[in-house]
C-alpha positions in Angstrom: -12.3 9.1 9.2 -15.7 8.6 7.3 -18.5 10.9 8.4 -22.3 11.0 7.0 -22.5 14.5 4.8 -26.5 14.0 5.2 -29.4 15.5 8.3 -31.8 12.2 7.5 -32.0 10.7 10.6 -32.8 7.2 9.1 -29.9 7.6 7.1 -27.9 7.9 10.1 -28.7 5.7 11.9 -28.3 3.1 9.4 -25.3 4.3 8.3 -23.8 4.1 12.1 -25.2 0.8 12.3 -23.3 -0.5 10.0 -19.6 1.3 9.0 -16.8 2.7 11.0 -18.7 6.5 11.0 -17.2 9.5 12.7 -20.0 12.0 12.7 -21.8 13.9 10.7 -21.7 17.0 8.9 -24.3 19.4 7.5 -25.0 22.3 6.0 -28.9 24.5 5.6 -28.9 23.1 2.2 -28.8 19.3 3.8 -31.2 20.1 6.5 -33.5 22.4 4.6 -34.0 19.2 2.7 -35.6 17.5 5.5 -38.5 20.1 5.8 -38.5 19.9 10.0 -37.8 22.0 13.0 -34.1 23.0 12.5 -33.0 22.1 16.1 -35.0 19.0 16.7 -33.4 17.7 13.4 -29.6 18.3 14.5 -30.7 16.5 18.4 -32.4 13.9 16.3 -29.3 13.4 14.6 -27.6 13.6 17.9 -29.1 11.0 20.0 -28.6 8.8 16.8 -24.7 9.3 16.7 -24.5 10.0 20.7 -22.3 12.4 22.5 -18.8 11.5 21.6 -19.1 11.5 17.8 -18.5 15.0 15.7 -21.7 16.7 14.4 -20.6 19.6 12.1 -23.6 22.7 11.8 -23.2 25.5 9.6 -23.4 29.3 11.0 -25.5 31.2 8.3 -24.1 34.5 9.3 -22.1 36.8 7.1 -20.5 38.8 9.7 -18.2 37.8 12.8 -20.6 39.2 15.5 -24.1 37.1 14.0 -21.4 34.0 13.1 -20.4 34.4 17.0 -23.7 34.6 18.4 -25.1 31.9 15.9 -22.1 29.5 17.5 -22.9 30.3 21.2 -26.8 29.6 20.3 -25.9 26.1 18.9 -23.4 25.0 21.8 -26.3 25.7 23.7 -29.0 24.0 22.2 -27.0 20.7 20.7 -24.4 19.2 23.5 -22.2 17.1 22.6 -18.9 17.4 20.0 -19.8 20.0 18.1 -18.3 21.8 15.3 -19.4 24.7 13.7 -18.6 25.3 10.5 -17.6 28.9 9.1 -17.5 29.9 5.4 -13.8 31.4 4.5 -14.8 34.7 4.2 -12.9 37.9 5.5 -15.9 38.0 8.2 -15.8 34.0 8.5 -12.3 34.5 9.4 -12.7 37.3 12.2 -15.1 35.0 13.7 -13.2 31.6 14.0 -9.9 33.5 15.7 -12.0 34.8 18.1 -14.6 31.5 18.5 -11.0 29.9 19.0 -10.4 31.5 22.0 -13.6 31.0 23.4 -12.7 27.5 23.0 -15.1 26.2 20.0 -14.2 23.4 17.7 -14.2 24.9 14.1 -14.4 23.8 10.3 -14.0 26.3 7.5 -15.9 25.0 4.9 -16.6 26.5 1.6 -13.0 25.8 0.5 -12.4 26.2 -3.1 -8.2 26.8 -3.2 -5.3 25.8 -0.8 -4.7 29.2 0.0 -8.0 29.8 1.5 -7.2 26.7 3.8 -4.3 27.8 5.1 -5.4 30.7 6.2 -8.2 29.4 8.0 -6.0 27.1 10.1 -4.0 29.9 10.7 -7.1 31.5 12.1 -7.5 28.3 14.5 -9.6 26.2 12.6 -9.9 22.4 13.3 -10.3 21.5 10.2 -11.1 22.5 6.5 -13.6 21.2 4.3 -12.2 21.7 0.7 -15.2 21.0 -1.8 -14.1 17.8 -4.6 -16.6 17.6 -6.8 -17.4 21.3 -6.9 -13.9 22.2 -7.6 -14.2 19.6 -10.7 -17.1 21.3 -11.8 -15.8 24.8 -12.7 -12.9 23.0 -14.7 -10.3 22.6 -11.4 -8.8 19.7 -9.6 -10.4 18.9 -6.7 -8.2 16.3 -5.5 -4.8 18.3 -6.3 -6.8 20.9 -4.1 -6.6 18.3 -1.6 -3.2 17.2 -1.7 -1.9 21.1 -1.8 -3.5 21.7 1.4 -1.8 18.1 2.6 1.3 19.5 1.9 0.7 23.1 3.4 -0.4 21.7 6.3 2.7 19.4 6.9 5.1 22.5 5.4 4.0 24.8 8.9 3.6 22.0 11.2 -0.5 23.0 11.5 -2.6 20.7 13.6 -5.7 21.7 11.2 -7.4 18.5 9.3 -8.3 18.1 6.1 -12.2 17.3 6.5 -12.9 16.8 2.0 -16.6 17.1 1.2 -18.3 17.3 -2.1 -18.2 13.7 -3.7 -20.7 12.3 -6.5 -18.2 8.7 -6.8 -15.8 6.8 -5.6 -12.9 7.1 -7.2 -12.7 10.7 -6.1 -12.8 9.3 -2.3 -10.1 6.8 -3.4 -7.7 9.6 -4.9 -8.6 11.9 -1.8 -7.5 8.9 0.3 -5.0 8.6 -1.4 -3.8 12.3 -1.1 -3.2 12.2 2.3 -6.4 13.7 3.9 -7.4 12.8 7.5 -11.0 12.5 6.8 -13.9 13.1 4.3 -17.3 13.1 4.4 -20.3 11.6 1.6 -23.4 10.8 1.5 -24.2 7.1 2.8 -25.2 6.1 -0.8 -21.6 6.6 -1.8 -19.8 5.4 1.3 -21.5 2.3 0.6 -20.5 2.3 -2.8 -17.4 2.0 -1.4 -18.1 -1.8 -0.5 -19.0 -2.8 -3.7 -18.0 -4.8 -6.1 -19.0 -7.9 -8.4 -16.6 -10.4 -7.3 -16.6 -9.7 -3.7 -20.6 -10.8 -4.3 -19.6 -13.9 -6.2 -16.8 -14.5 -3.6 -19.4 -15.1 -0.9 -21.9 -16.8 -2.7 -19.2 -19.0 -3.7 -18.2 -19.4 0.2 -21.9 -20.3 0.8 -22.7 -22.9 -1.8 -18.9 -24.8 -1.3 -20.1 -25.2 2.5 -23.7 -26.0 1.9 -22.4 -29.0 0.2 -21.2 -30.8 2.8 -23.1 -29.0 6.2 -26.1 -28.0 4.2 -28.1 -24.9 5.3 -26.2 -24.9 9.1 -24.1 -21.8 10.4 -20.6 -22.4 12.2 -22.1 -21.5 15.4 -25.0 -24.0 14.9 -23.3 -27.4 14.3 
């Protein structure tokens, strides 16, 4: 699944418009970016992606009882499939066991190692948002990250997705794919990068001039 890591609305909607998208995720960096009202961003972003499709908010809280409180505010405010996401902390972890009961969706995010993973889906967590590119950064392997988790997941039969954020190209979404993950999510500039490439231009263009030969500037349907 491919979801918009981004709270630009035009973005979005674009972005839906055009590709196979699954929801979107944020976080307070992403929507502090957008300088507006913090809830009429996220149901701006709603009524863009509509009711069925995954929107993924951030509790800011560092302790279980303001995370709780932070996730019962949101349900309230933004309807819809909702996810709220929960740093991997010890206190991130009280929270989402006891969010699970209550019958939340969850994503840890802030995932730098396998181990944190695993024990967030033991803690009930829908899925876990392992961090690529930041994991690259401080001189790890993002996408071995990726593929540990994978393979711990399949090891105790967990139901917990593997939701990878944090991507500056492509080929880190091709080796992530590649890994086994159920889902990532990227900015729309780089899910469209995706799409591209030189010959698949030239392909078309070639398509277009071979037909233009013979029924000149005419579409199929208009013959």
């Amino acid at each position: 699944m491919y979801l918009l890591d981004t709270a630009n609305v035009e973005a979005i909607k674009k972005g839906v418009d055009l590709y196979p998208i699954a929801g979107v995720t944020t976080n307070p960096t992403i929507i502090s970016k957008e300088k507006g009202d913090f809830l009429g961003i996220l149901q701006e972003i709603r009524e863009a992606i509509g009711f069925d499709s995954m929107l993924h908010v951030q509790a800011l809280g560092r302790n279980a009882d303001d995370i709780i409180k932070e996730a019962h505010f949101l349900q309230a405010n933004i309807p819809g499939c909702l996810y709220i996401k929960i740093p991997v902390i010890p206190e991130g972890i009280k929270a989402m066991k006891q969010l699970k009961k209550d019958g939340f969706g969850i994503t840890a995010t802030a995932i730098f190692t396998a181990d944190q993973a695993l024990m967030a889906a033991m803690a009930g967590a829908d899925f876990v948002a392992p961090y690529v590119n930041r994991i690259d950064n401080i001189s790890g392997n993002g996408v071995a990250v990726v593929s540990e988790i994978v393979t711990m997941f399949k090891q105790y039969n967990l139901e917990t997705k593997v939701l990878a954020a944090s991507f500056k190209n492509v080929q880190q979404i091709h080796e992530v794919s590649l890994s086994g993950a159920q889902s990532l999510t990227a900015p729309l500039e780089i899910i469209e990068q995706t799409l591209s490439h030189p010959l698949t231009d030239w392909s078309v263009d070639q398509f277009i001039n071979d037909w233009s030969k013979v029924y000149g500037d005419k579409l199929v349907h208009e013959l």
